[in-house]
C-alpha positions as CSV (number, residue, x, y, z in Angstrom):
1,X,0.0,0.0,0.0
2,X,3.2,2.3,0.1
3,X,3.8,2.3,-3.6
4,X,1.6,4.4,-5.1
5,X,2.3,8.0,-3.0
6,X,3.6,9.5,-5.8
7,X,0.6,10.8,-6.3
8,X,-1.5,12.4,-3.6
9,X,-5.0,10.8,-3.2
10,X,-8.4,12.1,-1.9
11,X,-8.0,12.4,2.3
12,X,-10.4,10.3,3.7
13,X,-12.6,12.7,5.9
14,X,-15.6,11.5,7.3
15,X,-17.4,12.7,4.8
16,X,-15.6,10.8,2.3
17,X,-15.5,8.0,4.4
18,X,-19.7,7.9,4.0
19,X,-19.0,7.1,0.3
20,X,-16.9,4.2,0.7
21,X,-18.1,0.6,0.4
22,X,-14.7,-0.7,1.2
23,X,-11.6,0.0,3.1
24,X,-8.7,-1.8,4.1
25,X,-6.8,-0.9,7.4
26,X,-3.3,-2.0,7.0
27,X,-0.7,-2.6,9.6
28,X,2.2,0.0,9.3
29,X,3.9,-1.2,12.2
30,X,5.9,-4.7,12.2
31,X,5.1,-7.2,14.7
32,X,8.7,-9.0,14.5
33,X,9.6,-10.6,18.1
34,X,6.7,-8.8,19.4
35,X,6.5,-9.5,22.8
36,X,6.7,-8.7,26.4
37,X,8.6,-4.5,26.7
38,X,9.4,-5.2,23.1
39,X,6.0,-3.8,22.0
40,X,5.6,-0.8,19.9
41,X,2.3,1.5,19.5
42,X,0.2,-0.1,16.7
43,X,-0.1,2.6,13.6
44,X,-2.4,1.8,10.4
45,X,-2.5,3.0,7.1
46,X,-6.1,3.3,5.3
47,X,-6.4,2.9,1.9
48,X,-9.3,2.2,-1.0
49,X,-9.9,-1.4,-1.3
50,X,-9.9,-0.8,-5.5
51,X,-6.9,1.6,-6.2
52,X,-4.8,1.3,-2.9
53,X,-4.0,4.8,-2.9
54,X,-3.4,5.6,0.8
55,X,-6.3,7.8,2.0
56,X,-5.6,8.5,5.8
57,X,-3.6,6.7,8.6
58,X,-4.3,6.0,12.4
59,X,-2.0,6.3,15.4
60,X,-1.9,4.8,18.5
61,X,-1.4,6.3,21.7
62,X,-0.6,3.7,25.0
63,X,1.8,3.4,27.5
64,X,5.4,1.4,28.3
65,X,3.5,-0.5,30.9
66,X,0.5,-1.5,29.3
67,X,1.9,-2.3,26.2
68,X,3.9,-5.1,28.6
69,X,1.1,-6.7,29.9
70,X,-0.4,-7.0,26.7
71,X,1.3,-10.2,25.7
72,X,-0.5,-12.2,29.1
73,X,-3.8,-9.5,29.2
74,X,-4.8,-9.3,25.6
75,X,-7.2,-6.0,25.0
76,X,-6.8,-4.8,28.7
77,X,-4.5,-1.5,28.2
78,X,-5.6,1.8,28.1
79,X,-5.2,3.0,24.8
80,X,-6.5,5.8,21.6
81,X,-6.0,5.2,18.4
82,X,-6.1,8.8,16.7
83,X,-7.4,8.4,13.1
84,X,-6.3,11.2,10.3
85,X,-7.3,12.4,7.2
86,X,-4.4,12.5,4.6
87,X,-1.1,11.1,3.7
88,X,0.6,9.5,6.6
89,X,4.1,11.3,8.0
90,X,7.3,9.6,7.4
91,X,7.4,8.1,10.9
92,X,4.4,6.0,10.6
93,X,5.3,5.0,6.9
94,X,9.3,3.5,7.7
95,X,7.9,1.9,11.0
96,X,9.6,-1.4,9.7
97,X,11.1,-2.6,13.2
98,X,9.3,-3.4,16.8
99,X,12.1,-4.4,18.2
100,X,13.1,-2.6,20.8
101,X,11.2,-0.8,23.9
102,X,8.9,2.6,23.2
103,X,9.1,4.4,26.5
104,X,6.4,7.1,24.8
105,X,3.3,7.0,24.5
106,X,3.2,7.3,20.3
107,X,5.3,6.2,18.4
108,X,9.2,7.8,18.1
109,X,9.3,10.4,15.5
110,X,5.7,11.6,15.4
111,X,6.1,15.0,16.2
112,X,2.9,16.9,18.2
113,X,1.9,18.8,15.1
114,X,1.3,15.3,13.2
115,X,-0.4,13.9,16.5
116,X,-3.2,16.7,15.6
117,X,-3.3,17.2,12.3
118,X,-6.0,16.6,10.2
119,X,-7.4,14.5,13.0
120,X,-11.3,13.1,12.0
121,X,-12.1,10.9,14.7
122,X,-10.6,8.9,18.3
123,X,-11.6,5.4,18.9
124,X,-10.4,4.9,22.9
125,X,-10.5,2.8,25.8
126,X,-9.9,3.1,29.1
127,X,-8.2,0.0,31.5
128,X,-10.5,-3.1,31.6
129,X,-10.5,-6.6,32.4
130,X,-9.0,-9.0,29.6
131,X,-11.0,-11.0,27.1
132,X,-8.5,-14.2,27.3
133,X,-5.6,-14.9,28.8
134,X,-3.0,-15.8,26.9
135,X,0.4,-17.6,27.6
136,X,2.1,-18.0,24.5
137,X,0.2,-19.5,21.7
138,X,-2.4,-20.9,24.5
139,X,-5.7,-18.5,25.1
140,X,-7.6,-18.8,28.2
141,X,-10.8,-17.1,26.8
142,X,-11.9,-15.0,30.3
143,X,-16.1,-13.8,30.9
144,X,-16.4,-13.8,34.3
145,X,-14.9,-10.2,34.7
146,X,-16.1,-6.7,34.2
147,X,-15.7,-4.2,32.0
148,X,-14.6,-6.4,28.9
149,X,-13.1,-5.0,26.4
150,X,-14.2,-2.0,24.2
151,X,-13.6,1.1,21.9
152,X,-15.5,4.5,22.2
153,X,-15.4,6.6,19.4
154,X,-15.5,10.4,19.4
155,X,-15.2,12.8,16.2
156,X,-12.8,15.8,16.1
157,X,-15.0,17.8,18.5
158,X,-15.1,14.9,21.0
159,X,-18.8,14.2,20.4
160,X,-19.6,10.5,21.0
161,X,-20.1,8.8,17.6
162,X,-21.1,5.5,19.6
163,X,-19.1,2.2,21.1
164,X,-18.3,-1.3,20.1
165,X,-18.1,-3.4,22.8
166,X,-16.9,-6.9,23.6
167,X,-19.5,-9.6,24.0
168,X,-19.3,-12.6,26.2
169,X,-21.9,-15.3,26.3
170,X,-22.1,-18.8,27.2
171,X,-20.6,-19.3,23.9
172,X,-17.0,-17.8,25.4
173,X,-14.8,-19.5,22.9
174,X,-16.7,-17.2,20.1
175,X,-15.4,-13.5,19.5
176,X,-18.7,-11.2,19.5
177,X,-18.7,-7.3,19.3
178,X,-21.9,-5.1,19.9
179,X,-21.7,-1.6,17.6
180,X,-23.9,0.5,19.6
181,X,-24.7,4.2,18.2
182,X,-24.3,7.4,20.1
183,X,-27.6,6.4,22.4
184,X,-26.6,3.0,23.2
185,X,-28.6,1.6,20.5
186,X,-27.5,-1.5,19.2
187,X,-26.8,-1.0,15.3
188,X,-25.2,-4.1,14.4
189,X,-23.8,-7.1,15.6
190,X,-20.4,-9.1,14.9
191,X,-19.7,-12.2,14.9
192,X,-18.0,-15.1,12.7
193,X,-19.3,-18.2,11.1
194,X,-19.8,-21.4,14.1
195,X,-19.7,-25.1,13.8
196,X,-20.3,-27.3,16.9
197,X,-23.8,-25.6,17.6
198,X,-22.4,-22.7,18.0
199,X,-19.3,-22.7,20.3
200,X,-16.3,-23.0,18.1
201,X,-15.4,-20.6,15.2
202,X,-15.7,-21.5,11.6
203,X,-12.8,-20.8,10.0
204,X,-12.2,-20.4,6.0
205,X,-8.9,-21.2,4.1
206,X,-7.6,-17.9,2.6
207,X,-4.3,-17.0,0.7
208,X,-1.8,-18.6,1.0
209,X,-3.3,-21.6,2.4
210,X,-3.7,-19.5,6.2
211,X,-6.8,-20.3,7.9
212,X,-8.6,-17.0,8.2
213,X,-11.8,-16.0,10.6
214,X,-13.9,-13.6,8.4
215,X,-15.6,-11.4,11.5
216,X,-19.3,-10.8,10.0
217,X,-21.4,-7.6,10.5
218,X,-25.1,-8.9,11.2
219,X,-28.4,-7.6,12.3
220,X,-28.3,-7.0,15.9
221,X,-31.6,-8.9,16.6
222,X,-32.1,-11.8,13.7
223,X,-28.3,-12.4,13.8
224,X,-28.5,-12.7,10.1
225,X,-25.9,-11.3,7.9
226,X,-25.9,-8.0,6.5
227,X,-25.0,-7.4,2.7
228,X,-22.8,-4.5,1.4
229,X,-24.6,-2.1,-1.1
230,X,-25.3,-2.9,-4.3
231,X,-24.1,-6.4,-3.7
232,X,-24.9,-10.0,-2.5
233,X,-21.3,-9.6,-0.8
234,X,-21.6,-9.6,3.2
235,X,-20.9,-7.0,4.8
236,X,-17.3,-8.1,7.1
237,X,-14.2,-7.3,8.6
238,X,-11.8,-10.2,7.5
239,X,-8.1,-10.6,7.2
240,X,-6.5,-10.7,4.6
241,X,-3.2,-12.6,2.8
242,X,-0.6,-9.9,2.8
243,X,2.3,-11.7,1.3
244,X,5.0,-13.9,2.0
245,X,7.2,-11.5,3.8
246,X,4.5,-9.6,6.0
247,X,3.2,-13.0,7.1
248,X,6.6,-14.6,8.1
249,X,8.5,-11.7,8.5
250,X,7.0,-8.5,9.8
251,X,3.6,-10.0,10.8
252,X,1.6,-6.9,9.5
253,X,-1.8,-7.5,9.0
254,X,-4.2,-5.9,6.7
255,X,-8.4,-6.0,7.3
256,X,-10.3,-5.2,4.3
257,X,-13.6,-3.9,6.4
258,X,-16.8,-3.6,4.0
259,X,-20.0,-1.7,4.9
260,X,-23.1,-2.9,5.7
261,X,-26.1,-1.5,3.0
262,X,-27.3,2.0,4.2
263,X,-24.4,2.9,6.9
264,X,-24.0,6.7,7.2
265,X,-20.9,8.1,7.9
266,X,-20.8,8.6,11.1
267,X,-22.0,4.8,11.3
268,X,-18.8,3.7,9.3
269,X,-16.5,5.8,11.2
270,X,-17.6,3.8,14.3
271,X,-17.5,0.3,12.3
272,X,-13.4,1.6,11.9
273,X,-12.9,1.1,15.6
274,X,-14.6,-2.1,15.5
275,X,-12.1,-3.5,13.1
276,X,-9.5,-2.0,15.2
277,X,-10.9,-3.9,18.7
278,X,-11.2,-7.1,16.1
279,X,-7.1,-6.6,15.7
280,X,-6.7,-5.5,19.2
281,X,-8.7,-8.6,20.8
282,X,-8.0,-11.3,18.5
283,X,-4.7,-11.0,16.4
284,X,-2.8,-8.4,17.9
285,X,-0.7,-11.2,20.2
286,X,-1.5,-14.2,17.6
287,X,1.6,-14.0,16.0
């Protein structure tokens, strides 16, 4: 997604963003021997699912200490992820290495004036209790504690947009994520495919022969899938192949995240922190 800057595309505002049927959120920071102290901030590139052109980027803002904890206490830190309008600064884009400790809270390089600039919404989280415990590749999924995991997000102004939250059920073993609008009212409802009647995740064999867990934006109350606008295509947040040398290498994932049918903009602005709490909760310590 770095390769065609040459030319400067349309920023994505949020106005913008209310015309787009697709975007992908791409990793800009490497998650090689990602672990423990050695954990960076978290930045993304967003780009048009058709041309790639890079339309805006997102920062993340956490501390040493959280970022720590992170590798036991998956999607417990306090954290914001700042999302901008525009072409992303030279610090986010040559983010290539995580190894190594980030003693502040963004990422080295990021001056204050990028921090601030052009910023169109916050998606943001205070501390919490842990969806699943992790200790190495083994998860301990976790229910019985309060708050779980979620993302509130705010536009420039700070006005509440509205929240995704973290689900937990009998089902535990299942990822689920309420989007709730600026009232609290439930807009949609995420959740992969299940086998098992219900209490194991369905997952789909995509490039490169990786199993990959397409996270599925459905009607809050049938629990049916939604479709994307002028299409049969579901409306989902899924991961996608990024190549040999992200997948073994740097570890950078990319989410292509398409719209439900009739999301407004503000609506799709909230659906980007969704995607982000997907990454956060599910794949950020996976590799």
């Amino acid at each position: 997604v770095f390769e065609n800057m040459s030319v400067a595309p349309v920023s994505l505002t949020m106005d913008r963003l209310g015309e787009k049927d697709e975007i992908v959120l791409a990793q800009a920071t490497s998650q090689f021997l990602r672990c423990l102290c050695l954990q960076k901030s978290i930045n993304y590139v967003l780009s048009d699912a058709e041309d790639s052109e890079i339309h805006g980027w997102i920062h993340e803002e956490s501390s040493l200490c959280g970022r720590t904890f992170s590798a036991c206490f998956t999607g417990f830190r306090e954290t914001k992820y700042v999302q901008h309008a525009g072409p992303p600064p030279a610090a986010i884009v040559s983010d290539n290495s995580s190894f190594g400790c980030q003693s502040t809270v963004a990422s080295e390089g990021l001056s204050e004036e990028d921090r601030r600039s052009n910023v169109v919404a916050t998606h943001q989280k205070t501390v919490t209790c842990t969806d699943c415990f992790k200790i190495y590749q083994f998860a301990i999924p976790v229910c019985n504690c309060f708050p779980l995991p979620y993302l509130e997000t705010k536009d420039a102004n700070g006005r509440v947009l509205g929240r995704t939250q973290y689900v937990c059920d009998m089902c535990c073993a299942v990822p689920k994520f309420n989007v709730n609008d600026a009232a609290g009212t439930t807009k949609y409802y995420i959740r992969p495919d299940t086998c098992c009647c219900g209490t194991c995740v369905a997952c789909k064999c995509g490039g490169g022969g990786k199993f990959r867990v397409p996270f599925i934006i459905r009607d809050p109350k049938t629990k049916e899938p939604l479709s994307m606008s002028n299409s049969q295509d579901q409306a989902t947040i899924t991961n996608l192949w990024t190549g040999m040398k992200n997948e073994f290498c740097t570890n950078k994932e990319n989410y292509k995240l398409s719209f439900p049918q009739g999301a407004t903009a503000e609506e799709k602005t909230v659906l980007m922190g969704s995607a982000i709490l997907v990454d956060f909760t599910q794949f950020e310590q996976s590799e």
